[in-house]
RODREN-282558 format. One record per residue: residue number from 1; residue in three letters; x, y, z of N, C-alpha, C in turn. Coordinates in nm, 2 decimals, decimal comma, always signed. Layout:
REM residues N
(pt NUM 'ALA' (X Y Z) (X Y Z) (X Y Z))
...
END
This chain:
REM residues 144
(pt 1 'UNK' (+9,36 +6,76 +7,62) (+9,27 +6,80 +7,72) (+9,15 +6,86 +7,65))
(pt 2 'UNK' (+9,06 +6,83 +7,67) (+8,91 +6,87 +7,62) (+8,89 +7,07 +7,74))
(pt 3 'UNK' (+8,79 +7,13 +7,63) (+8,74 +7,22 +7,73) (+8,73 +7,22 +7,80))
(pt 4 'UNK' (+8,64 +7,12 +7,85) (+8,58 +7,08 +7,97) (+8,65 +7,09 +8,11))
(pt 5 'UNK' (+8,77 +7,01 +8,10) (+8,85 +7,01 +8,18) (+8,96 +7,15 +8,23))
(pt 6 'UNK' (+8,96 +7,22 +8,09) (+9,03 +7,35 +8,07) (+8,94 +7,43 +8,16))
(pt 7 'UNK' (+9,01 +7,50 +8,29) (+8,97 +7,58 +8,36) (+8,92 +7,72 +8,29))
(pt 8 'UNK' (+8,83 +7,77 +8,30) (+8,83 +7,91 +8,21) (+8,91 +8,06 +8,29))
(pt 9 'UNK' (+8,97 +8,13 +8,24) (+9,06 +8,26 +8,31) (+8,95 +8,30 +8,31))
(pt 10 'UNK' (+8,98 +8,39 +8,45) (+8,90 +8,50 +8,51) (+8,92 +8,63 +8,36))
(pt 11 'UNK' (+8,78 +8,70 +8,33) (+8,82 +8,79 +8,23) (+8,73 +8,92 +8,35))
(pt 12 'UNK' (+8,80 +9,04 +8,25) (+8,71 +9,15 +8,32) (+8,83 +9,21 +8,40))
(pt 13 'UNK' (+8,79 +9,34 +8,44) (+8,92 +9,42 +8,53) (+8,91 +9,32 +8,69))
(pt 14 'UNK' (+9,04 +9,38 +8,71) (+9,03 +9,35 +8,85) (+8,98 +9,38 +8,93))
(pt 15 'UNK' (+8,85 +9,31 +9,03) (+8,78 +9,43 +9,14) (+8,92 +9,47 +9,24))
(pt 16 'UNK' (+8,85 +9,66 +9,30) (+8,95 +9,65 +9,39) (+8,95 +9,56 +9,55))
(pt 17 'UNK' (+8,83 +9,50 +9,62) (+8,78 +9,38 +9,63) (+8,99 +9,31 +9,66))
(pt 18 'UNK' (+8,97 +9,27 +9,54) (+9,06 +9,14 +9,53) (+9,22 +9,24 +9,51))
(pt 19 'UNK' (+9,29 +9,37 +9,47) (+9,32 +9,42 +9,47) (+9,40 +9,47 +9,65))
(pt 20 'UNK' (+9,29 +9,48 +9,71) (+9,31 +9,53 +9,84) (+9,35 +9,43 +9,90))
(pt 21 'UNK' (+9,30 +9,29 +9,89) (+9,31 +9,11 +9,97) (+9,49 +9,14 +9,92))
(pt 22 'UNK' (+9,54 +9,13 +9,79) (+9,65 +9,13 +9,78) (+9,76 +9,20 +9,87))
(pt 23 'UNK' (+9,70 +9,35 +9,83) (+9,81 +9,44 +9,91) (+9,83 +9,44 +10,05))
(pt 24 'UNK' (+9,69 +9,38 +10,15) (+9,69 +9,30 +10,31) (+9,78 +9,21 +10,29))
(pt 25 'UNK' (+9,78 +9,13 +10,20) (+9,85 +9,00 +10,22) (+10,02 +9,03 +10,20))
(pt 26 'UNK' (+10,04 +9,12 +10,11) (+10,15 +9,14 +10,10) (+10,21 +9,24 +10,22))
(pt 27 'UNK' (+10,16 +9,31 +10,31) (+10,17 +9,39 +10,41) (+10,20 +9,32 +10,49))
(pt 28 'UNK' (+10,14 +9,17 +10,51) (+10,18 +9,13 +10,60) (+10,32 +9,00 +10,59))
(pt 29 'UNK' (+10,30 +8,97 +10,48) (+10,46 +8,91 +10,47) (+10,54 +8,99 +10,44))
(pt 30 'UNK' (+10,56 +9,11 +10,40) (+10,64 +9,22 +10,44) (+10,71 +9,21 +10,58))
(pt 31 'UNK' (+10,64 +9,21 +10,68) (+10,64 +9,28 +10,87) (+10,70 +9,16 +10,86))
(pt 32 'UNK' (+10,63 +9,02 +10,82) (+10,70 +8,87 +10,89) (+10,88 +8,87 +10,84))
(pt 33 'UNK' (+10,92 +8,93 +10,71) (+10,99 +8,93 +10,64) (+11,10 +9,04 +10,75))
(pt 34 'UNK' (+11,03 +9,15 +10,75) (+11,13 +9,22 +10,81) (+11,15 +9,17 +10,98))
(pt 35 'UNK' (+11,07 +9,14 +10,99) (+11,07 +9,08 +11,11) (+11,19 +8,99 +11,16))
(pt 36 'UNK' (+11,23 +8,91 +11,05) (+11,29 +8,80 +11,03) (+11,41 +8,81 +11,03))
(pt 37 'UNK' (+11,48 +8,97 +10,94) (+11,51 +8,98 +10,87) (+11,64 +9,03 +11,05))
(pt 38 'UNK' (+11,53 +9,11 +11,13) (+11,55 +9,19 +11,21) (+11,65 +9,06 +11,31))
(pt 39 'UNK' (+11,53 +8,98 +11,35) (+11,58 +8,88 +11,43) (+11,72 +8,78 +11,36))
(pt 40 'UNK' (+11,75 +8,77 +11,29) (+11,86 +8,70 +11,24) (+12,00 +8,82 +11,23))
(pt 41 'UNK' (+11,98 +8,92 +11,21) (+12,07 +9,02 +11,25) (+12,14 +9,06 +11,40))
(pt 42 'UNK' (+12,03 +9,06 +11,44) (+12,03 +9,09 +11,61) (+12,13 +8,92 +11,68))
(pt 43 'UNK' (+12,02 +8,83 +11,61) (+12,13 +8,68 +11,59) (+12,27 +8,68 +11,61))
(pt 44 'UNK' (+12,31 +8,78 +11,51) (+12,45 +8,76 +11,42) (+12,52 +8,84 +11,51))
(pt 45 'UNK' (+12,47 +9,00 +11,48) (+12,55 +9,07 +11,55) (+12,50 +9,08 +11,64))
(pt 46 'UNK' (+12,44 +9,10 +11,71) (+12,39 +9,13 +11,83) (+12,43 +9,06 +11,95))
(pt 47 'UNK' (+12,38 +9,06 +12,08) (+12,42 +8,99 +12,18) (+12,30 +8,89 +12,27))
(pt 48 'UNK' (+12,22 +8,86 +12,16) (+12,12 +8,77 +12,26) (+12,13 +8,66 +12,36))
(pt 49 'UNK' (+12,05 +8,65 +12,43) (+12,08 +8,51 +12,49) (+12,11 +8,39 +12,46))
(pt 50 'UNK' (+12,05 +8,37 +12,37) (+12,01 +8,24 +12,31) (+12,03 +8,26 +12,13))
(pt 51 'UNK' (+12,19 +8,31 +12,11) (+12,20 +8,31 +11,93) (+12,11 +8,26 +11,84))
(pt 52 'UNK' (+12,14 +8,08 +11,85) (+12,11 +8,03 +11,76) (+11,95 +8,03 +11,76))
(pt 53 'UNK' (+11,87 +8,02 +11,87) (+11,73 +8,05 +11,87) (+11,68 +8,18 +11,80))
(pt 54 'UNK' (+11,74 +8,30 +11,83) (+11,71 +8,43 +11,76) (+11,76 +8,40 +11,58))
(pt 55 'UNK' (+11,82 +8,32 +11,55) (+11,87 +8,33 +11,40) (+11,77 +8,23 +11,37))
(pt 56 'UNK' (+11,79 +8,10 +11,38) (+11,65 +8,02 +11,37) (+11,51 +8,05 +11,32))
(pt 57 'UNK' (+11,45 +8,17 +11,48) (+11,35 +8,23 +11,46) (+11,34 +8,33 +11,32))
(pt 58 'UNK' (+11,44 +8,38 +11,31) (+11,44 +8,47 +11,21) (+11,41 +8,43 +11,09))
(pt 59 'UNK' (+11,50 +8,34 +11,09) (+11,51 +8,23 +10,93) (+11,34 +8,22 +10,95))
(pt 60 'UNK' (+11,30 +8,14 +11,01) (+11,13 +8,10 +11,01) (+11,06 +8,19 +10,96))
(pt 61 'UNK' (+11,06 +8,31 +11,02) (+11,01 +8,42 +10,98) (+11,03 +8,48 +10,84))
(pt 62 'UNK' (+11,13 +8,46 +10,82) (+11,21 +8,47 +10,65) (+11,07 +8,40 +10,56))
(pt 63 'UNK' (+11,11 +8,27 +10,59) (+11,00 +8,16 +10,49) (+10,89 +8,18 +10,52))
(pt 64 'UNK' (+10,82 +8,16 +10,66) (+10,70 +8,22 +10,69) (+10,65 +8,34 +10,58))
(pt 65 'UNK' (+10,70 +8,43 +10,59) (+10,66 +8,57 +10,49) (+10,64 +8,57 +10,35))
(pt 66 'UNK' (+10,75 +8,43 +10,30) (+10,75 +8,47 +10,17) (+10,59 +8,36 +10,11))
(pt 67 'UNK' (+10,52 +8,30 +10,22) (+10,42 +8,27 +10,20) (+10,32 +8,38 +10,13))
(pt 68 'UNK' (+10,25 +8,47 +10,23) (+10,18 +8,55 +10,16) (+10,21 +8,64 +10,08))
(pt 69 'UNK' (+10,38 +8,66 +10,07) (+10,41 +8,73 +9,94) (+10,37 +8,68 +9,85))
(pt 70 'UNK' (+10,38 +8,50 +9,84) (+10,37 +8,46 +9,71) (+10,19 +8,44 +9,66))
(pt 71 'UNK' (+10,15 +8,47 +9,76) (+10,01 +8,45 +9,78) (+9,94 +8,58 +9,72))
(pt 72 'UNK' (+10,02 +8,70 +9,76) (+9,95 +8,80 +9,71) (+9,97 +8,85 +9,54))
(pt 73 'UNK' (+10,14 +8,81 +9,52) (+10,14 +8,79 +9,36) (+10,01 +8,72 +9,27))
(pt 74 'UNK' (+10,01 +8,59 +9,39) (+9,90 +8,50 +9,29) (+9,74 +8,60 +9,25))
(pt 75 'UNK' (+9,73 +8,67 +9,41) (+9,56 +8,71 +9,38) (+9,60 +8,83 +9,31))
(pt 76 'UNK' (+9,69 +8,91 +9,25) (+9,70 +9,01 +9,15) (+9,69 +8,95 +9,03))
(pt 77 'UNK' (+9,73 +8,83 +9,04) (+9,73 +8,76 +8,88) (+9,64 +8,67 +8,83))
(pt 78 'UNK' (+9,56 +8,72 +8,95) (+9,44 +8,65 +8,95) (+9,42 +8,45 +8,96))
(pt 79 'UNK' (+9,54 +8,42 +9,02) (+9,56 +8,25 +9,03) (+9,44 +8,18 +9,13))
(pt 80 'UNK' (+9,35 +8,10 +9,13) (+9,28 +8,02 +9,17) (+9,36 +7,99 +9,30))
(pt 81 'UNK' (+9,42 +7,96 +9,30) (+9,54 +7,92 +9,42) (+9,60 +7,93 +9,54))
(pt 82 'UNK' (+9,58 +8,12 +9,46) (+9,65 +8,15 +9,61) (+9,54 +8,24 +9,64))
(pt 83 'UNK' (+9,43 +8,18 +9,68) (+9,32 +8,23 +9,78) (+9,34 +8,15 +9,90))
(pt 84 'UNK' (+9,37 +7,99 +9,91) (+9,43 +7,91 +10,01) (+9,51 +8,00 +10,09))
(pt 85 'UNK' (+9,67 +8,00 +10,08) (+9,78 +8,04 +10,10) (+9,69 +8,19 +10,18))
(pt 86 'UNK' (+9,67 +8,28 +10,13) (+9,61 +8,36 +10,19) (+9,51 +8,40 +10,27))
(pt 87 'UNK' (+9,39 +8,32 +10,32) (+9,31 +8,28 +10,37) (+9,36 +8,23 +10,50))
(pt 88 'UNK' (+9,45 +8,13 +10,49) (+9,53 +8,04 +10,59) (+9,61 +8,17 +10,68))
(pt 89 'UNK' (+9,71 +8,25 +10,56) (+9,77 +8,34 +10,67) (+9,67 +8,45 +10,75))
(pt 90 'UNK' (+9,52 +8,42 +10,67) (+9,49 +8,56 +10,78) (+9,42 +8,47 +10,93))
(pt 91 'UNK' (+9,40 +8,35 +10,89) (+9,35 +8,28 +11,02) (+9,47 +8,31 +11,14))
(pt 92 'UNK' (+9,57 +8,24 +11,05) (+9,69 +8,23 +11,16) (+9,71 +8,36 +11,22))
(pt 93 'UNK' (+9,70 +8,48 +11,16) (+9,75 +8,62 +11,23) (+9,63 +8,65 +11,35))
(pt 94 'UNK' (+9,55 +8,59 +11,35) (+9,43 +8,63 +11,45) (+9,49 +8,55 +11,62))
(pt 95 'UNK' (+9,53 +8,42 +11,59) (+9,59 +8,43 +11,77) (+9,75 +8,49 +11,80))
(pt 96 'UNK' (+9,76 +8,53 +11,69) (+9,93 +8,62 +11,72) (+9,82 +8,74 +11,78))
(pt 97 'UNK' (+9,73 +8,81 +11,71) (+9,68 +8,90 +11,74) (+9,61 +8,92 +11,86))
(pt 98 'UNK' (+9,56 +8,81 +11,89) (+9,49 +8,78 +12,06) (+9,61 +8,77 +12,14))
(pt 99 'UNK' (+9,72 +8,71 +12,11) (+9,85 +8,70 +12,25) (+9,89 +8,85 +12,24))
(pt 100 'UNK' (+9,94 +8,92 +12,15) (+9,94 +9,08 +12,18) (+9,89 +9,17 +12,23))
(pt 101 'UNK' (+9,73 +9,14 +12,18) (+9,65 +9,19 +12,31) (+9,63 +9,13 +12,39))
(pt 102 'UNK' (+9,70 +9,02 +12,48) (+9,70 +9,00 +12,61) (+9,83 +8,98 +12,68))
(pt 103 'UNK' (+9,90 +9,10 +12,63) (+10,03 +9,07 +12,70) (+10,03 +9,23 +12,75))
(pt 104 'UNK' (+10,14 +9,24 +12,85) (+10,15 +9,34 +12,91) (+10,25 +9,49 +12,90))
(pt 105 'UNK' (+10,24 +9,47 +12,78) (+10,36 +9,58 +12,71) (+10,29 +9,62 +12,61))
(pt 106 'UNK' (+10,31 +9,76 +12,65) (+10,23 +9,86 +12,59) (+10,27 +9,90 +12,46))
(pt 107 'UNK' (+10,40 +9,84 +12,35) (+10,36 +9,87 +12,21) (+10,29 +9,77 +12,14))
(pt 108 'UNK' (+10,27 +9,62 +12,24) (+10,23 +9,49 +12,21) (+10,10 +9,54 +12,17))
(pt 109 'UNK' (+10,01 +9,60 +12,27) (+9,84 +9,61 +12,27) (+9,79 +9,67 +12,12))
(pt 110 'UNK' (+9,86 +9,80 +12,07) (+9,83 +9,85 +11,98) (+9,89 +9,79 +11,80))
(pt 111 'UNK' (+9,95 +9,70 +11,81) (+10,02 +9,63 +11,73) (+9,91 +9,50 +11,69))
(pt 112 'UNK' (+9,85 +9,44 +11,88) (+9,76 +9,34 +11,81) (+9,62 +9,42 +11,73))
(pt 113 'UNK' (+9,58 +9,51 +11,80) (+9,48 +9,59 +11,73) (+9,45 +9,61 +11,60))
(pt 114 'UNK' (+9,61 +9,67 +11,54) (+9,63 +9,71 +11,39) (+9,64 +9,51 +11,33))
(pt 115 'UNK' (+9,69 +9,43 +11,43) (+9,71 +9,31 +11,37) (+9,59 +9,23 +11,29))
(pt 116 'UNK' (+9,46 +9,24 +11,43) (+9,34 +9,18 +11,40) (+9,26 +9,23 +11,32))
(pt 117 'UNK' (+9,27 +9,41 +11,32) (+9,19 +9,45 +11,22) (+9,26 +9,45 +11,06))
(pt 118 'UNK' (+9,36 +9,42 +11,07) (+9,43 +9,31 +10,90) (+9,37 +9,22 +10,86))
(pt 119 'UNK' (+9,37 +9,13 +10,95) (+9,31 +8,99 +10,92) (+9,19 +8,93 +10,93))
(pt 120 'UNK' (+9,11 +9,02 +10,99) (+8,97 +9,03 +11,00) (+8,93 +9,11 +10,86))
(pt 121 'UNK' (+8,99 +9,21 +10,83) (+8,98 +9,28 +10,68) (+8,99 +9,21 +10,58))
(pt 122 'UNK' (+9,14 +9,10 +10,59) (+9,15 +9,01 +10,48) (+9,05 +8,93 +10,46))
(pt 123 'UNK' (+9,00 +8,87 +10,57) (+8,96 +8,71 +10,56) (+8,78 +8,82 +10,50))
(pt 124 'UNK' (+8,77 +8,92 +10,54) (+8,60 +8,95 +10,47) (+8,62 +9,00 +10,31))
(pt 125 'UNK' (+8,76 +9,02 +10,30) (+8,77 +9,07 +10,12) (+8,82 +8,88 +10,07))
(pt 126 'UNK' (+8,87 +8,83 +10,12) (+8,88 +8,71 +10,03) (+8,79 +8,64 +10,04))
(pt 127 'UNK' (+8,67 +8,61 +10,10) (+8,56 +8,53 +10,09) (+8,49 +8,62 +9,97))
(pt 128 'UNK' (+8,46 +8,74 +9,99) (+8,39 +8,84 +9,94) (+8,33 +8,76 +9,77))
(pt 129 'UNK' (+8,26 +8,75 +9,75) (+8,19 +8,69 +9,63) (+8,24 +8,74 +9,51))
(pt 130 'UNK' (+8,26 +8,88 +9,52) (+8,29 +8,96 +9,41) (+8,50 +8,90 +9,37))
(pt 131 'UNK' (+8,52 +8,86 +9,50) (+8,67 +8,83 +9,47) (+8,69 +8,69 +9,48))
(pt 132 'UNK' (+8,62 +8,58 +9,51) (+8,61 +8,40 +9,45) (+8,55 +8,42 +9,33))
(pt 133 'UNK' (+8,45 +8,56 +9,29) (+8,41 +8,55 +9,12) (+8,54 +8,56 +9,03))
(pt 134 'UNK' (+8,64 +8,65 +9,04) (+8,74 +8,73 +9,00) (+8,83 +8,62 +8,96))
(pt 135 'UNK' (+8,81 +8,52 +9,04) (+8,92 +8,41 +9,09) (+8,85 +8,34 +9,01))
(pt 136 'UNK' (+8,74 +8,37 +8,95) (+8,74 +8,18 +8,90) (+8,67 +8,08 +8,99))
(pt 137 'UNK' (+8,64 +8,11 +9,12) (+8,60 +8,01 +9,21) (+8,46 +8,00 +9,24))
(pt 138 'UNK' (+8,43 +7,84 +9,17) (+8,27 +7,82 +9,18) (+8,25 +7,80 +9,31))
(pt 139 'UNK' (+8,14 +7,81 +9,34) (+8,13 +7,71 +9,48) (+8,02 +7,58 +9,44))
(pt 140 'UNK' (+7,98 +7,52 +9,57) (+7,93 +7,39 +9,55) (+7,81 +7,37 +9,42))
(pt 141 'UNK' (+7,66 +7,46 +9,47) (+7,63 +7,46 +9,38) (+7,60 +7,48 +9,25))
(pt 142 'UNK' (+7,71 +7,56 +9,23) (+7,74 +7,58 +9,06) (+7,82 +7,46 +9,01))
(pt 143 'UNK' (+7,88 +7,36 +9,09) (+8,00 +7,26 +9,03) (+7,86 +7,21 +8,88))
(pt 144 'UNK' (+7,78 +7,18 +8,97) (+7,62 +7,04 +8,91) (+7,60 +7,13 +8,76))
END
C-alpha cells in the first residue's frame, strides 16, 4: 500500500470535545444494557405476562447497548468509525425521548427530558469540528 492510501492517525491530545461524545455514548449503552439486563431477569424470575416477550426484549436491549459501548471505546481511541455507530444512536434516542415525554406517567416525563438533552448533547459534540478533526475526518472539500 502506498501512503496515499494509508490513512494518517489522528496525533495531538485528545479534545475533551470528543472525550465527553464518548462518555454520553457510553452512558447510554450502559441504561440500554441495564435495562436489558433488568427486563430479562424480571423474564426469568419474575411473573410477567408475556415471559418470552419481556426476555426477548431484554436480550434486544442487551445487543442494542453494546452498540454504543462499542462505539464509545472507538471515539476514546480515536477510530474514524465509530462516529457512525454513535451518531446513529443519538438520533435513535431522540423519538424514545419524544414518546416519554408524551406519555402519561410521571417518572416517564423527566427521564425523556434527561433523555433528549443526551442526545441533543451528543449529536452537537460529535459533529463538533474540533472532534471530526480529532477523528481524522475530512469532509467534502478537503477530499480534492
Amino acid at each position: 500500500m502506498s501512503t496515499e492510501q494509508t490513512p494518517e492517525a489522528p496525533t495531538g491530545p485528545r479534545p475533551g470535545r470528543l472525550t465527553a461524545a464518548a462518555a454520553l455514548s457510553a452512558l447510554e449503552g450502559l441504561a440500554l444494557v441495564a435495562g436489558g439486563i433488568y427486563l430479562l431477569v424480571m423474564g426469568l424470575a419474575g411473573r410477567p405476562d408475556k415471559p418470552t416477550q419481556a426476555e426477548m426484549g431484554g436480550l434486544t436491549l442487551v445487543v442494542l447497548g453494546l452498540i454504543p459501548l462499542i462505539a464509545a471505546r472507538g471515539l476514546l481511541l480515536r477510530r474514524r468509525w465509530s462516529r457512525g455507530p454513535a451518531l446513529i444512536t443519538q438520533i435513535m434516542a431522540l423519538p424514545v425521548a419524544w414518546t416519554f415525554l408524551n406519555s402519561d406517567g410521571a417518572p416517564w416525563i423527566p427521564a425523556g427530558i434527561a433523555l433528549a438533552a443526551v442526545a441533543m448533547t451528543g449529536l452537537v459534540l460529535l459533529v463538533n469540528p474540533a472532534t471530526t478533526q480529532a477523528l481524522g475526518i475530512r469532509g467534502p472539500m478537503r477530499d480534492a
